[in-house]
PLY file of the C-alpha trace (Angstrom):
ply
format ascii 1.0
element vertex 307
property float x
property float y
property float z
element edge 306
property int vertex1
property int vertex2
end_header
-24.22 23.86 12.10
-23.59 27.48 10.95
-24.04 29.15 7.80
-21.07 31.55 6.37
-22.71 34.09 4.96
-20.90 35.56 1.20
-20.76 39.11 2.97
-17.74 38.23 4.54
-14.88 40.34 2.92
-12.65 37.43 2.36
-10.07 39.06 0.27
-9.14 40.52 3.85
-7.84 37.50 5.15
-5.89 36.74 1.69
-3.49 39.78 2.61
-3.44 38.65 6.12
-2.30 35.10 5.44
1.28 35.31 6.59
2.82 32.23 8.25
5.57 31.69 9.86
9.16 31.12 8.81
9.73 27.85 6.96
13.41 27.01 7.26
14.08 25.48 10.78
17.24 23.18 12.17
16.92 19.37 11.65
17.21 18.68 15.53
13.51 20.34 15.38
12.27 17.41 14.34
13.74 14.93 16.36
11.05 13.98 18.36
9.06 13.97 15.51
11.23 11.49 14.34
11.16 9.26 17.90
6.93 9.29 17.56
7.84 7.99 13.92
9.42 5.20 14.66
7.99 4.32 18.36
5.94 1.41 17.21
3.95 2.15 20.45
3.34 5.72 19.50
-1.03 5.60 18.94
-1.60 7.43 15.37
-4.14 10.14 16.21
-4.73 11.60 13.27
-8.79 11.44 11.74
-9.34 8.11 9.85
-12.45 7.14 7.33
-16.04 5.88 9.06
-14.93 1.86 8.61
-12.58 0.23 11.18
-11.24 -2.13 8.21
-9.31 0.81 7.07
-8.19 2.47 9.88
-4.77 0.91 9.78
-4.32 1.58 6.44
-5.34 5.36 5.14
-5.33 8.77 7.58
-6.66 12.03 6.52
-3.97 14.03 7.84
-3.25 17.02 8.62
-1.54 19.50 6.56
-2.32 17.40 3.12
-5.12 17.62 0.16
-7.54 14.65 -0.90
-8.93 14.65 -4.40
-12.26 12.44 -4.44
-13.10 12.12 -8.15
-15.38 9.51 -9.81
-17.83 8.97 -12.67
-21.02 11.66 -12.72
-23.74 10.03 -10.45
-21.32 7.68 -8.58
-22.19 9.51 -5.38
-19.13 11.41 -4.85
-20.82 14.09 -2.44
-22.89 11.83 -1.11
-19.99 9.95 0.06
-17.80 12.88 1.34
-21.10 13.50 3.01
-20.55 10.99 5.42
-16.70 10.82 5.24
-17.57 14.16 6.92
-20.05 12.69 9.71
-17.26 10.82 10.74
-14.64 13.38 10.95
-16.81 15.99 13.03
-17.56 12.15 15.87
-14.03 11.98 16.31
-13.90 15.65 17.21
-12.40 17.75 13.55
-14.19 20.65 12.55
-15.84 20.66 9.32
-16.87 23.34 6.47
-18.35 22.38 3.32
-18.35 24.60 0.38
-20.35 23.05 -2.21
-21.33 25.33 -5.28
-23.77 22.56 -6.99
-25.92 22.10 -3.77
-28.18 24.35 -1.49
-26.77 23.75 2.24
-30.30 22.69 3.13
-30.19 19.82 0.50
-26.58 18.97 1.83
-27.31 18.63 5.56
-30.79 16.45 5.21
-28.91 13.89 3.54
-26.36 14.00 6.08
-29.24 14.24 8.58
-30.37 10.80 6.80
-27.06 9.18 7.00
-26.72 10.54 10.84
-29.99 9.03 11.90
-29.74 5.87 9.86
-33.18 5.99 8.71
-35.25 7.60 5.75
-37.33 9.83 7.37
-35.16 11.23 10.62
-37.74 12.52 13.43
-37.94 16.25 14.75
-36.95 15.34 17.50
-33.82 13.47 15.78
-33.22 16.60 13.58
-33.33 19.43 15.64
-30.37 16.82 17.95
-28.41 16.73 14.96
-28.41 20.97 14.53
-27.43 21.23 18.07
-24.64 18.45 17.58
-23.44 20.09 14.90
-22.66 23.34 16.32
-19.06 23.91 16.86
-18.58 20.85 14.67
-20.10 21.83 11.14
-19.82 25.24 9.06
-21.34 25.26 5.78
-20.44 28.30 3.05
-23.63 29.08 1.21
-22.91 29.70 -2.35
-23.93 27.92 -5.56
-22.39 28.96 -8.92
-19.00 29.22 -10.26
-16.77 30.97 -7.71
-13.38 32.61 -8.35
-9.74 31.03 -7.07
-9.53 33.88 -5.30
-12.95 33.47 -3.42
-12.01 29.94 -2.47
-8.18 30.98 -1.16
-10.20 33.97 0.61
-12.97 31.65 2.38
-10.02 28.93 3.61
-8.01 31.35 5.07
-11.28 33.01 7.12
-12.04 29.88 8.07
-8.99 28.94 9.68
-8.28 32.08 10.90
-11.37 32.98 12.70
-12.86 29.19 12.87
-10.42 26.91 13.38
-11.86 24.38 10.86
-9.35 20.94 10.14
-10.96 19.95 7.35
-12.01 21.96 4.72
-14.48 20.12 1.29
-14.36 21.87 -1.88
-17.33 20.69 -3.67
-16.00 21.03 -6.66
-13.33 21.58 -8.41
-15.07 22.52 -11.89
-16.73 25.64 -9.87
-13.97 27.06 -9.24
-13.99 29.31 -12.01
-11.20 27.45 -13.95
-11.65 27.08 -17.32
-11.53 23.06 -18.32
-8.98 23.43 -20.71
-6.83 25.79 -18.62
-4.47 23.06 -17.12
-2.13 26.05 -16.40
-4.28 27.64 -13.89
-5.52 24.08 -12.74
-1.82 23.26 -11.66
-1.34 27.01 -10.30
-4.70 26.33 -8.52
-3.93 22.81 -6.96
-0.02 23.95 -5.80
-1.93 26.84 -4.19
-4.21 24.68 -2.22
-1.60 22.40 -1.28
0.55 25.24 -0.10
-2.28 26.21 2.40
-3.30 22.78 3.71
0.99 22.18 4.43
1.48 26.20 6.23
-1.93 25.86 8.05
-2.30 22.06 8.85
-5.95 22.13 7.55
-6.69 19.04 5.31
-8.02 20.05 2.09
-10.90 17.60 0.29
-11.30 18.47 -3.17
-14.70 16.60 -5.08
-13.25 16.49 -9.04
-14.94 14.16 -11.76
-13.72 12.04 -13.77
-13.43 12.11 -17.70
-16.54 9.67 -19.42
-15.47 6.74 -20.87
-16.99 4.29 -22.80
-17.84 1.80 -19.74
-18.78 2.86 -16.45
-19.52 -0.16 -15.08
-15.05 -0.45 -15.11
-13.71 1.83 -12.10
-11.57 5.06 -13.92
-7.90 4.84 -12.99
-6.27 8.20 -10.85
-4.84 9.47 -14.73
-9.04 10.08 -15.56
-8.99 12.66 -12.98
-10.72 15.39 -15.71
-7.86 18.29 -16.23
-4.06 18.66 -15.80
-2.17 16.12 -15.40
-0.51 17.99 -12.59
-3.96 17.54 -10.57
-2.84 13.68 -9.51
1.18 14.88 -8.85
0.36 17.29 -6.90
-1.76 16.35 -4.28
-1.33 13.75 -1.05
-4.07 11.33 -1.37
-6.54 10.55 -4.37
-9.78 8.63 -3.34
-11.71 6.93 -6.44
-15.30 6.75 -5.73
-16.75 4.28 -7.97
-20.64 2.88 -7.72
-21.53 -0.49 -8.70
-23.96 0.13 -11.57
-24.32 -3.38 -12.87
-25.34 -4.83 -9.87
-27.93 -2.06 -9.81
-29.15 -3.21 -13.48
-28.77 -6.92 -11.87
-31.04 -6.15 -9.13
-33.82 -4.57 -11.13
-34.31 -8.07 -12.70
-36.88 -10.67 -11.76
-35.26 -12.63 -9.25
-35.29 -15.88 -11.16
-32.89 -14.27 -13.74
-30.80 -12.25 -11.32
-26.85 -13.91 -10.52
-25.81 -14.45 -7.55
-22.59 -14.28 -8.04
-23.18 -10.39 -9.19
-25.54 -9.23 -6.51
-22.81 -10.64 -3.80
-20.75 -8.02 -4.94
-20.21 -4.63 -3.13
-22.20 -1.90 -4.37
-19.14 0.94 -3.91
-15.71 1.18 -4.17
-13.25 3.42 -3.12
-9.67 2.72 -4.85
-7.32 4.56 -2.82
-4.72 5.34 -6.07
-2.30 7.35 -3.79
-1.61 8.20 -0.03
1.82 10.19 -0.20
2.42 9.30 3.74
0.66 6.31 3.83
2.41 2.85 2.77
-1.13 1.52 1.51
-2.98 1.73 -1.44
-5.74 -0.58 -2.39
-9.99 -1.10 -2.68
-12.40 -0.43 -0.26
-15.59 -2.22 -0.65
-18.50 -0.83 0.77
-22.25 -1.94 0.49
-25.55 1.18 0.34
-28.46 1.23 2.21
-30.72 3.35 0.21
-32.98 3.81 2.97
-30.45 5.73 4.98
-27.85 6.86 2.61
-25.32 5.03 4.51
-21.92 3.18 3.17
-21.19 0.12 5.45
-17.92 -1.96 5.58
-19.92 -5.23 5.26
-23.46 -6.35 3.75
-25.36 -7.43 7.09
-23.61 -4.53 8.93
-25.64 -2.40 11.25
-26.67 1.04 11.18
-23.53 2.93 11.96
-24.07 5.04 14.94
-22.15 8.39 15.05
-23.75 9.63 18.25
-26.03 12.47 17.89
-28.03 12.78 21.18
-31.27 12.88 20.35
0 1
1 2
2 3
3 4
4 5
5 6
6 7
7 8
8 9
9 10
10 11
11 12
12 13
13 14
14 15
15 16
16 17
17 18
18 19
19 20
20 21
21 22
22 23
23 24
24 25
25 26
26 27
27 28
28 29
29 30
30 31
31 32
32 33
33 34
34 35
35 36
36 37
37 38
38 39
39 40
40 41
41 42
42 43
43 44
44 45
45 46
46 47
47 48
48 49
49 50
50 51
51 52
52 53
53 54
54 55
55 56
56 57
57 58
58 59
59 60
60 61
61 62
62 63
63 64
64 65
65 66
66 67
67 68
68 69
69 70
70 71
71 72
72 73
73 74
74 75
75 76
76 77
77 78
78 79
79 80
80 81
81 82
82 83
83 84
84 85
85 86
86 87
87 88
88 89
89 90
90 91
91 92
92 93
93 94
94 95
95 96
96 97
97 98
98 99
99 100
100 101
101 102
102 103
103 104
104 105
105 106
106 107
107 108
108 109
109 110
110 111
111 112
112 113
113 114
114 115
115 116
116 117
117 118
118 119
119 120
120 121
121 122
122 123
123 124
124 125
125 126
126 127
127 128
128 129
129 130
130 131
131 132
132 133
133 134
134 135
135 136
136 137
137 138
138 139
139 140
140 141
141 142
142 143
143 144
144 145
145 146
146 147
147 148
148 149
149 150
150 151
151 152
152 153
153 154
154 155
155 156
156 157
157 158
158 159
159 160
160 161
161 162
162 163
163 164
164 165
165 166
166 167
167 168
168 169
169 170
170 171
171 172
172 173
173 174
174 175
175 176
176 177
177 178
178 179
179 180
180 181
181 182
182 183
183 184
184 185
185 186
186 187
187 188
188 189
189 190
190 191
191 192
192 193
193 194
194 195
195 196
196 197
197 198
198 199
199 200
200 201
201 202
202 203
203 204
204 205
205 206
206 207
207 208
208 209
209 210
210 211
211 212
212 213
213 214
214 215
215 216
216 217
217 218
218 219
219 220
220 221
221 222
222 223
223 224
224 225
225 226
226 227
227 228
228 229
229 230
230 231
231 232
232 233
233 234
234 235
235 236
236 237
237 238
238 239
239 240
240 241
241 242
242 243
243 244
244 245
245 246
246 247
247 248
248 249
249 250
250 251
251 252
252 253
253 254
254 255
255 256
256 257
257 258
258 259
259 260
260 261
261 262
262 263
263 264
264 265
265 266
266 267
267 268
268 269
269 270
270 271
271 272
272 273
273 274
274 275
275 276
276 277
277 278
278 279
279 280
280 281
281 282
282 283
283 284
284 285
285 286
286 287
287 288
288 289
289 290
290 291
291 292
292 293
293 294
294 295
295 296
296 297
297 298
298 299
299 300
300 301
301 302
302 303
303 304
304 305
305 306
């Protein structure tokens, strides 16, 4: 894991960001086209942690991923270890989060890594070295400017290489709420980077409060312009099972059973623009290890840090 220090003159690499020409001939693509329909042709691209969906959502390439959800739902927590995954099957990762200290960050994902509450020395100091070349963290906290954030992506795929870039969040990026203007501007600007640089964009947004949380939000909650949802690729809906949590602090003579065999997360994938699926993802929580599993007696996941 490396730190990016806020020294960096990042402006620099805004007036270097030139790409390429965009208009090309058709016959380009042809092979393209071939892979597309080759029902042999293996898909590649990075998938979530859980084999269950790995036929139906990709994180590819080139696109932007809003993850939005009700306050406390576990949102980062989740990305988190969306990101664990993504670094195992070889991406390189930087996380920008302005509401968390990258120490905080990284011993949760430490947690999650080692599958356990309290990760040994010995397991920690593996997990720094397996993160180098993998992991890249941008340490600031606070509101930052659009600028700042358009500055830091194109540094990091400029001099880094990174594939998949987390925005953490969207409400720190110096955006007024009720500016849906410079929201949409914002968003199109993001998505224009993730499609001229292939880097997959994750962006952590919440959701507007409603009267129920214990009901999932729909993708139209996403908190701001409406233009948020149109514009990008794939929105994730993180929702946490809070009535089974009330369910479960009850003596066990009263509790349902019918309730606690529910999952404790969801993810309602509400939109993959290149994807034919959308649908639920149940996960259960294991609160000693921060981990999201497909199925309730599943094992720790292992995402190989040699320890």
């Amino acid at each position: 894991m490396k730190i990016i220090p806020d020294t960096i003159d990042f402006d620099a690499y805004l007036n270097k960001s030139e790409h390429s020409a965009h208009v090309k001939s058709a016959s380009e693509y042809t092979s393209s086209i071939i892979d597309l329909f080759n029902i042999e042709t293996v898909d590649v691209t990075p998938t979530l942690p859980w084999s269950k969906t790995f036929s139906n959502v990709r994180l590819r390439p080139g696109e932007v991923s809003i993850w939005h959800g009700i306050n406390g739902h576990g949102k980062s927590l989740l990305q988190g270890f969306v990101d664990l995954s993504l670094m195992q099957q070889g991406e390189k990762v930087c996380i920008a989060s302005f509401e968390m200290k990258p120490v905080r960050t990284l011993a949760r994902m430490c947690r999650q890594a080692a599958g356990c509450e309290e990760p040994s020395t010995r397991f920690i100091n593996g997990f720094g070295n397996w993160t180098d070349g993998k992991l890249w963290m941008y340490d600031q906290q606070g509101t930052v400017t659009p600028d700042r954030v358009r500055g830091v992506l194109a540094y990091c795929h400029a001099e880094l290489g990174i594939t998949h870039f987390v925005i953490d969040s969207l409400m720190k990026c110096g955006i007024r709420g009720d500016d849906y203007n410079r929201q949409k501007d914002f968003i199109d600007e993001l998505t224009a980077f993730a499609r001229d640089t292939g880097m997959h964009i994750h962006l952590v947004a919440h959701s507007r409060k409603g009267d129920d949380e214990t009901k999932p939000p729909g993708k139209m909650d996403v908190k701001g312009a409406s233009e948020i949802t149109d514009q990008v690729d794939n929105i994730f809906n993180v929702w946490r099972n809070k009535r089974k949590e009330a369910e479960l602090r009850k003596p066990e003579s009263n509790q349902s059973k019918e309730i606690l065999d529910q999952p404790d997360q969801l993810i309602l994938v509400d939109k993959q623009r290149n994807g034919e699926w959308e649908g639920t993802i149940a996960l259960w929580f294991d609160r000693a290890s921060f981990q999201y599993r497909a199925h309730s007696r599943e094992v720790v996941l292992d995402f190989g840090v040699p320890f």
